[in-house]
C-alpha positions as CSV (number, residue, x, y, z in Angstrom):
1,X,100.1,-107.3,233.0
2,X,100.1,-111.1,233.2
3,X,101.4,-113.4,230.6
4,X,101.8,-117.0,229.7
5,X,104.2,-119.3,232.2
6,X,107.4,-119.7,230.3
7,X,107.4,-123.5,231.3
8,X,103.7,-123.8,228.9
9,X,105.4,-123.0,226.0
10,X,106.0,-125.6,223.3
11,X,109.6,-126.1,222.1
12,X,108.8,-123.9,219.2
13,X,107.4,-121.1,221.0
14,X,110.5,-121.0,223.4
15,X,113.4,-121.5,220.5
16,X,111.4,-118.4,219.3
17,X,111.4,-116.5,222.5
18,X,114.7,-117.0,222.8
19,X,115.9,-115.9,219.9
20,X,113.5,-112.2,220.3
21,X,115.3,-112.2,223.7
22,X,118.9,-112.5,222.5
23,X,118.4,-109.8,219.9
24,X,117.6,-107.6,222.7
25,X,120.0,-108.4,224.8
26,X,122.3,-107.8,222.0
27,X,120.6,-104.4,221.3
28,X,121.3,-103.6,225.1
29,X,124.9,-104.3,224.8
30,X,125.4,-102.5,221.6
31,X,124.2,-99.2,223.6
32,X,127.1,-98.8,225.7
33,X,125.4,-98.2,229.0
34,X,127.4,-98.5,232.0
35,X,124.8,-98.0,235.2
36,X,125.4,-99.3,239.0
37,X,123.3,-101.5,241.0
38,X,125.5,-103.4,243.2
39,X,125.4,-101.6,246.4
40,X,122.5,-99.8,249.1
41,X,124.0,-95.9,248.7
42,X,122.1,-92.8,249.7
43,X,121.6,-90.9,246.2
44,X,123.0,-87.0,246.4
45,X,119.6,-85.9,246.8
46,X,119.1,-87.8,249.9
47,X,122.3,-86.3,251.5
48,X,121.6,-82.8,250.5
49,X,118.8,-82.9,252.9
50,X,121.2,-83.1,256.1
51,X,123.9,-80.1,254.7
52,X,122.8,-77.8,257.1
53,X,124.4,-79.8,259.4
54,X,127.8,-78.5,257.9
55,X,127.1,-75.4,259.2
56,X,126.3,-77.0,263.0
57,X,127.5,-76.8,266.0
58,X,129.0,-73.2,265.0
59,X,131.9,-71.4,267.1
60,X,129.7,-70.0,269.9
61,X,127.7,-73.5,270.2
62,X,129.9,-76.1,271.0
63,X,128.8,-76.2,274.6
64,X,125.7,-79.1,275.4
65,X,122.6,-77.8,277.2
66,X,124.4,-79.7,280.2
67,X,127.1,-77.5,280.1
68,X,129.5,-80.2,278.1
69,X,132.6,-78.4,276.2
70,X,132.4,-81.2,273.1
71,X,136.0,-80.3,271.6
72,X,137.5,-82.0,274.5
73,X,138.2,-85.6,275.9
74,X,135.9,-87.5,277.8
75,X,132.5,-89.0,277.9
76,X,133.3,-92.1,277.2
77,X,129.4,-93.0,276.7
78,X,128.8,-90.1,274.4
79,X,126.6,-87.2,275.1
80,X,123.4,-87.7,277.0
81,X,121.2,-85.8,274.6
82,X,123.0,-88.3,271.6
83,X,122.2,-91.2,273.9
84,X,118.9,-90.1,274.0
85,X,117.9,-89.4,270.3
86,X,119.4,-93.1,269.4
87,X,117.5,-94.5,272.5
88,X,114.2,-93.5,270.8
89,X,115.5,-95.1,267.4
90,X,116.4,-98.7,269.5
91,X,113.0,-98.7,271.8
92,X,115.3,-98.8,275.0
93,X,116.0,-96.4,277.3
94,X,119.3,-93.6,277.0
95,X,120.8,-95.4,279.8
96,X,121.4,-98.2,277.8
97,X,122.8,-96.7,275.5
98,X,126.7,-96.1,274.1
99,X,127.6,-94.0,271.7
100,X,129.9,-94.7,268.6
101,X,131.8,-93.5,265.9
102,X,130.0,-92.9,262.1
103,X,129.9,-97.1,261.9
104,X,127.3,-99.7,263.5
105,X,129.4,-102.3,261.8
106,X,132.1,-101.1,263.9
107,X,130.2,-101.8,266.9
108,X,129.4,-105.3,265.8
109,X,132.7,-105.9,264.7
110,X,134.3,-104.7,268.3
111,X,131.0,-107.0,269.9
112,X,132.0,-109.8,268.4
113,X,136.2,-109.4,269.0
114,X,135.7,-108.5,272.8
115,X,133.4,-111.9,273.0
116,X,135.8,-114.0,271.0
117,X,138.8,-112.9,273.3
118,X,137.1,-112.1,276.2
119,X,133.8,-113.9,276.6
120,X,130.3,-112.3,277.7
121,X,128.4,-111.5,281.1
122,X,126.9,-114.8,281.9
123,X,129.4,-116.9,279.8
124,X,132.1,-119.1,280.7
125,X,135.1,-117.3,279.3
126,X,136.1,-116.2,275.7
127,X,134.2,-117.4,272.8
128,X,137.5,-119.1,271.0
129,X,137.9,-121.3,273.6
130,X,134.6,-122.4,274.1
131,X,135.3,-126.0,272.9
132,X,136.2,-128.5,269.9
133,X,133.6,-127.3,267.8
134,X,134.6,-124.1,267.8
135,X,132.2,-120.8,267.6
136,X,129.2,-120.7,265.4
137,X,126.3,-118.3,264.7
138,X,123.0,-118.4,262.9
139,X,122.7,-116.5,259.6
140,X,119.4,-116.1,258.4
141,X,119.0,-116.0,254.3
142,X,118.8,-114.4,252.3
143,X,120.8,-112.0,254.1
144,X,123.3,-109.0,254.9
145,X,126.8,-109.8,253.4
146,X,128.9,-107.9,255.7
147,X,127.3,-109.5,258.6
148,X,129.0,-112.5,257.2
149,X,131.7,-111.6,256.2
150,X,132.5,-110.6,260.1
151,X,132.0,-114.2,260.7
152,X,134.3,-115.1,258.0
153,X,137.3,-112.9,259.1
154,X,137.4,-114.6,262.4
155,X,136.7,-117.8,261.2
156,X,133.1,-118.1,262.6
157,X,131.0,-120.9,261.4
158,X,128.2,-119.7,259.6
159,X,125.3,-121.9,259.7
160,X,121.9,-120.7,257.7
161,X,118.7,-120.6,258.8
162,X,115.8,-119.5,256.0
163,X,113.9,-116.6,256.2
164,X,110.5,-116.4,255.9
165,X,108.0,-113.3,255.5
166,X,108.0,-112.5,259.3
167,X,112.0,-113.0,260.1
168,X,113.6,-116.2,260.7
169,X,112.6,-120.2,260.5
170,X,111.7,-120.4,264.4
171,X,111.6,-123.8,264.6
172,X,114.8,-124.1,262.9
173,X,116.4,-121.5,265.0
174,X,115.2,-123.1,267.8
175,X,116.3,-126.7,267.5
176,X,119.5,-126.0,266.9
177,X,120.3,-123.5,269.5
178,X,118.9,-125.8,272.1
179,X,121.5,-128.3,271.1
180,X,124.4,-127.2,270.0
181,X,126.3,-124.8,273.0
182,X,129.0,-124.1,269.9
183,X,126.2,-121.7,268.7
184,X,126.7,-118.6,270.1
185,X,124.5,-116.4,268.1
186,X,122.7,-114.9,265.9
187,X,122.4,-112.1,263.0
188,X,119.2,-110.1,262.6
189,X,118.0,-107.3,260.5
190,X,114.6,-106.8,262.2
191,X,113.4,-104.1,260.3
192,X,113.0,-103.8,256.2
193,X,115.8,-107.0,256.5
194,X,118.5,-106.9,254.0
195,X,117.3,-107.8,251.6
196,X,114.0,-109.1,251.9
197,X,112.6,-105.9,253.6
198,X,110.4,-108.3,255.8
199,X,109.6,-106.7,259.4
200,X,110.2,-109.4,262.2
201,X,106.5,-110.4,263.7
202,X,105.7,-110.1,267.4
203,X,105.8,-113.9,267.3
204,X,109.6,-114.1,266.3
205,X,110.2,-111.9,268.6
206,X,108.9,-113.7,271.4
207,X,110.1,-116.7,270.4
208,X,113.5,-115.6,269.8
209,X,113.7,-113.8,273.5
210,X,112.6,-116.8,274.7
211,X,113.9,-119.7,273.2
212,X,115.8,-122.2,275.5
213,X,120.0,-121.6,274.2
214,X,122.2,-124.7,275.2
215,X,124.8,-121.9,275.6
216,X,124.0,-119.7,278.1
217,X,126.1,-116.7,276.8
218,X,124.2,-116.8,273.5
219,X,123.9,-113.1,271.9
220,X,121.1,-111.8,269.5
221,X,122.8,-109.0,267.4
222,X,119.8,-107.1,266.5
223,X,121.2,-105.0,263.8
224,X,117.9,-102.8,263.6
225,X,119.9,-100.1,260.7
226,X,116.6,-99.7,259.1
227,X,114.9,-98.4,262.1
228,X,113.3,-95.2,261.2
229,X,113.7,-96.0,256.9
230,X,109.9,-96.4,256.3
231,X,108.3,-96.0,252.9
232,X,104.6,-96.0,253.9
233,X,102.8,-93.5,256.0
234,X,101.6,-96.3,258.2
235,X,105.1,-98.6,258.9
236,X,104.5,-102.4,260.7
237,X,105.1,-102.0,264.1
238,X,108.6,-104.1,265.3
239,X,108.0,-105.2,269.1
240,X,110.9,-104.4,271.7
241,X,113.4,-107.3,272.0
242,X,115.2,-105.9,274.8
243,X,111.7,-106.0,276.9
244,X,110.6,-109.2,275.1
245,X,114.3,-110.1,276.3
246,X,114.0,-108.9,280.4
247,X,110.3,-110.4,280.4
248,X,111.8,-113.7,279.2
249,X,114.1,-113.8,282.1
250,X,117.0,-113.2,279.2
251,X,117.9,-109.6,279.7
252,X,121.4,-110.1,278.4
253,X,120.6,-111.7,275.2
254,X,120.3,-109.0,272.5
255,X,122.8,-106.5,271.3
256,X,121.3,-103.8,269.5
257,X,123.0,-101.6,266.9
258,X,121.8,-98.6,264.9
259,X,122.9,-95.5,263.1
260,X,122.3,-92.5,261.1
261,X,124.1,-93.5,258.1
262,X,121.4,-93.1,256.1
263,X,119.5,-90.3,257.8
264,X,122.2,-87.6,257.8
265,X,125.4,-88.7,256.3
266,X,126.7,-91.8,255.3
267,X,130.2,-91.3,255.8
268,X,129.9,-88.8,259.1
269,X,126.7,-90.2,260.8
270,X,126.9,-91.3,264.2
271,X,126.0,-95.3,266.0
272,X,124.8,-96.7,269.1
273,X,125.3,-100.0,270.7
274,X,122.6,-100.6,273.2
275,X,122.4,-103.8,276.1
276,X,121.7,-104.4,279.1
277,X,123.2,-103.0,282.3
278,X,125.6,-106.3,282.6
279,X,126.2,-106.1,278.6
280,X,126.6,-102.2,279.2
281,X,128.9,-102.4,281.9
282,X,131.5,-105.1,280.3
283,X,131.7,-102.9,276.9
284,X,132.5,-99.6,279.0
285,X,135.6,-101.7,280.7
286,X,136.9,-102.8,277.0
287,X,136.2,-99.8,275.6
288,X,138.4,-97.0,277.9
289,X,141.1,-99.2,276.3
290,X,140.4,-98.0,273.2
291,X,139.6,-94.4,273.2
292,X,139.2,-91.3,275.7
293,X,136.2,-90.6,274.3
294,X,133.9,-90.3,271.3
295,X,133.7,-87.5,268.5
296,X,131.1,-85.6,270.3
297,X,131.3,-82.7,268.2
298,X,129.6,-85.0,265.6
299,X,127.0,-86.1,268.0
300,X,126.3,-82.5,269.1
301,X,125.6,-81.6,265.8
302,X,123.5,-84.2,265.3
303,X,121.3,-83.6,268.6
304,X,121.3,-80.1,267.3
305,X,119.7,-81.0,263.7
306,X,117.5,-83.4,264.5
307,X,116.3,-82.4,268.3
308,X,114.8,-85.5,269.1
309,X,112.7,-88.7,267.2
310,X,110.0,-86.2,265.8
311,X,112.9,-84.2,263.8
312,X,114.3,-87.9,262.3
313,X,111.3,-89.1,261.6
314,X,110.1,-85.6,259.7
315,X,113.8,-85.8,258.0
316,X,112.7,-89.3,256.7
317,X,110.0,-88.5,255.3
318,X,112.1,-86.3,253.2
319,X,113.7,-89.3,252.3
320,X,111.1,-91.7,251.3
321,X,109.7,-88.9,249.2
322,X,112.9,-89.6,246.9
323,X,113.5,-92.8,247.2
324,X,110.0,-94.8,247.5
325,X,109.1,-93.8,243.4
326,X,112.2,-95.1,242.6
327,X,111.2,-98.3,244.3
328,X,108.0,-98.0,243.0
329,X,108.9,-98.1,239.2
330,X,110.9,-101.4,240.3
331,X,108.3,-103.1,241.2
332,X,105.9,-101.5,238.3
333,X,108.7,-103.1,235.5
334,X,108.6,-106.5,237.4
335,X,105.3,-106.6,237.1
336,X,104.9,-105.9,233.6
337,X,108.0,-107.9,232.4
338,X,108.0,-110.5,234.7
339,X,104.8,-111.3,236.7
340,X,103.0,-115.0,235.3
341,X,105.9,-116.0,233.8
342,X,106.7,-118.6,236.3
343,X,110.2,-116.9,236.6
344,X,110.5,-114.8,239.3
345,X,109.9,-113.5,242.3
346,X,110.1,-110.5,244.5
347,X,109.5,-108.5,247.5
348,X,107.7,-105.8,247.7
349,X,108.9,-103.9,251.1
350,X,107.7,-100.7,253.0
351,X,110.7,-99.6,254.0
352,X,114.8,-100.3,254.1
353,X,116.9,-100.4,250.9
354,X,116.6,-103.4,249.0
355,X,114.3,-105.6,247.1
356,X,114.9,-109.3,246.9
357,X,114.5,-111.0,243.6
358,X,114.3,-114.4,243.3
359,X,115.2,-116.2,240.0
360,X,114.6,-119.8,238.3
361,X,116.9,-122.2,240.2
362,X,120.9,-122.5,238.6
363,X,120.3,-118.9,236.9
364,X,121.6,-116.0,239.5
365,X,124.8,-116.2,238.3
366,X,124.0,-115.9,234.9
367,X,121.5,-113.2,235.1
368,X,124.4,-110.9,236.8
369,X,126.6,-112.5,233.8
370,X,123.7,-111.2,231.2
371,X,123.5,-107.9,232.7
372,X,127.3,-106.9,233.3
373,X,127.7,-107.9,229.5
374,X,124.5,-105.3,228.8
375,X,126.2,-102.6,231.2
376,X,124.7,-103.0,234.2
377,X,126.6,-104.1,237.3
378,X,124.7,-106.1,240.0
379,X,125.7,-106.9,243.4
380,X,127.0,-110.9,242.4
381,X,124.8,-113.6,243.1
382,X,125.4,-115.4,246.0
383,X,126.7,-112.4,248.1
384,X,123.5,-113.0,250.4
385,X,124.6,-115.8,251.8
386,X,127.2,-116.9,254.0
387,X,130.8,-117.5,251.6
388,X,128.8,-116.1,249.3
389,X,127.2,-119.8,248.4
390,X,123.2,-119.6,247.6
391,X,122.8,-123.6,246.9
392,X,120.1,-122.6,244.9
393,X,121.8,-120.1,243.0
394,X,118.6,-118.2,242.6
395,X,118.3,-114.8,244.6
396,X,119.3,-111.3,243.9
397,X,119.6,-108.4,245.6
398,X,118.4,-105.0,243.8
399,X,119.2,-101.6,245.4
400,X,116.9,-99.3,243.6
401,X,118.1,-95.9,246.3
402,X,121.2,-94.4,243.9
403,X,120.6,-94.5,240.5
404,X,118.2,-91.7,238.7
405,X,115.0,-92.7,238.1
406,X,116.1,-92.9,234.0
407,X,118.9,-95.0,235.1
408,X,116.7,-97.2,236.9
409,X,114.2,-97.6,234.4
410,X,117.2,-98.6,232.1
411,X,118.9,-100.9,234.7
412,X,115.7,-102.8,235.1
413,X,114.5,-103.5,231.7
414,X,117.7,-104.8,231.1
415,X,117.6,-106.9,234.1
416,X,114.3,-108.1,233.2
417,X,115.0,-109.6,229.5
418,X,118.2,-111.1,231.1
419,X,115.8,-112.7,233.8
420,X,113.8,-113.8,231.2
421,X,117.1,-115.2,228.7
422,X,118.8,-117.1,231.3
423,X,115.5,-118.8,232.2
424,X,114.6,-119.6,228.6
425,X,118.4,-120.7,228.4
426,X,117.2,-123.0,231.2
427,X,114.2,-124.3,230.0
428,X,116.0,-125.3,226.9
429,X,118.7,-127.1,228.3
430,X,121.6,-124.3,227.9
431,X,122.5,-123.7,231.4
């Protein structure tokens, strides 16, 4: 459906488009709805799909094919047939590979601790010390919040770098990496970004695995959590950058994280880090600090389910069969309440967990303000940028995964006359 651009109108056509929008907005608020769309959760249906796991590794199976009791200590890189299976999710190979707990964000967090205190292979000591201007990392945005707020706890400078439809501003990224030796690295969602859902090209890749660092212990953290989430039968490749990284003469550059949050259970999943042998090596020394071993029973159970890729990528197929109408009625209600407008814009991903919505400049924040008055709760605008500060004060991230299908088609008519009241609000000289 197209319509008229908002910004063609004449003053009387707008004072009277405002007014039809207020009323429903007011109509929305008198309903009492109270719906959720703040946050990228698995819905029930999605986790039912994994409860045979419960029932895994059963008394008599507790034992690996290599003869490994899992109840007890040890194996401090996680079982080999574990190592494996996440492997073939990270395009690297199991050696590379440690296991963690049911968090990849734990595994970044510890990453970026052990550098801070105790510096990287190929470095010049810990991170905090590294000079005057203290530590600072790239943050390409719109992007993943708790990636920043990482960076915030420890007092990180967070410097942003724009997105675009294949990944990150490259020539941003690389001038100022080749000056400033403060920078020490940067945050990536390669696949179905958060929230974009772009897929990094072969070209960013490349470029990013071979871009000249002025600090030579500068770290990619390749936060690929979306591996495996397609939407489409035929997903968009994503090219290695651990072998974009070794044929660049940069094998210790990236840091690669992944989990089964949302493949099996977001609570109880398990996580890999993966590195090279150097980057491999120098986590194994921090990490018998911290633990004996891993919760191998989990991972067991795991290897057990799934038996290798083929299994995950038949079990997410099972997923996208839930979720992808979900996002498809999004992106049907955009477009009939929103497209040729001149108000908004919005991405319309093959995979991941989120869509990106982009709204008239100066009107985020009042959108989310519209919405939480009409019962519906948004993630706040902002919250995809580092201290939660979009300058623009424009984009939105939408989490379509949760919410029933009547709860979505609620939410987002909703959403969609409060798009369109904030920027008539705008137009007119309200906000």
């Amino acid at each position: 459906m197209s319509h008229s651009p908002m910004q063609n109108m004449s003053s009387e056509e707008l004072q009277s488009t405002l007014r039809e929008l207020q009323n429903r907005h007011k109509a929305f608020c008198a309903e009492g709805h109270a719906l959720d769309m703040t946050r990228g959760k698995p819905a029930g249906e999605q986790l039912d799909l994994a409860n045979a796991m419960l029932d895994l590794p059963g008394a008599e199976q507790f034992r690996t094919t290599g003869g490994v009791d899992t109840r007890n200590y040890g194996g401090l890189e996680g079982l080999p047939e574990a190592r494996a299976l996440l492997a073939a999710m990270l395009d690297v190979k199991p050696d590379a590979v440690l296991m963690g707990g049911n968090s990849s964000l734990t595994l970044m967090h510890d990453a970026v601790v052990r550098a801070l205190l105790h510096g990287v292979p190929g470095g010049q000591g810990p991170w905090k010390t590294g000079g005057a201007d203290g530590v600072k990392f790239l943050c390409p945005v719109p992007g993943y919040d708790r990636h920043f707020s990482i960076c915030e706890h420890f007092n990180i400078e967070m410097i942003p770098v724009p997105m675009t439809a294949e990944g990150p501003d490259m020539d941003a990224v690389e001038s100022l990496v080749a000056r400033d030796a403060s920078i020490k690295g940067i945050w990536c969602v390669p696949r179905y970004s958060n929230p974009t859902g772009c897929v990094y090209s072969d070209a960013v890749v490349d470029r990013l695995a071979r871009m000249q660092c002025a600090a030579p212990d500068f770290r990619i953290f390749w936060d690929n959590a979306y591996a495996v989430h397609h939407l489409t039968e035929s997903p968009q490749p994503l090219k290695s950058i651990s072998a974009a990284c070794t044929a660049a003469g940069n094998p210790d550059r990236p840091y690669l994280f992944a989990s089964t949050s949302k493949i099996s259970f977001a609570g109880s999943g398990i996580s890999a880090f993966a590195a090279s042998p150097a980057n491999v090596a120098d986590a194994k020394k921090h990490l018998s600090m911290q633990t004996i071993g891993p919760d191998k029973v989990n991972q067991w159970r795991h290897v057990q389910f799934f038996e290798n890729i083929d299994g995950v990528h038949a079990h997410m197929r099972k997923h996208a069969a839930i979720i992808a109408p979900k996002f498809q009625r999004v992106l049907e209600i955009f477009r009939a309440e929103l497209e040729g407008r001149g108000i908004a814009d919005w991405t319309e991903p093959d995979g991941g967990y989120f869509i990106s919505l982009d709204v008239p400049e100066g009107c985020a924040a009042r959108v989310v303000s519209l919405a939480g008055e009409a019962g519906v709760k948004l993630t706040p605008a902002g919250a995809t940028f580092p201290y939660r500060k979009d300058t623009r004060d424009a984009n939105l991230r939408i989490a379509p995964t949760l919410p029933a299908m009547s709860e979505i088609e609620t939410a987002m008519r909703i959403l969609c006359v409060c798009v369109r009241l904030a920027a008539a609000e705008k137009l007119i000289g309200r906000i």
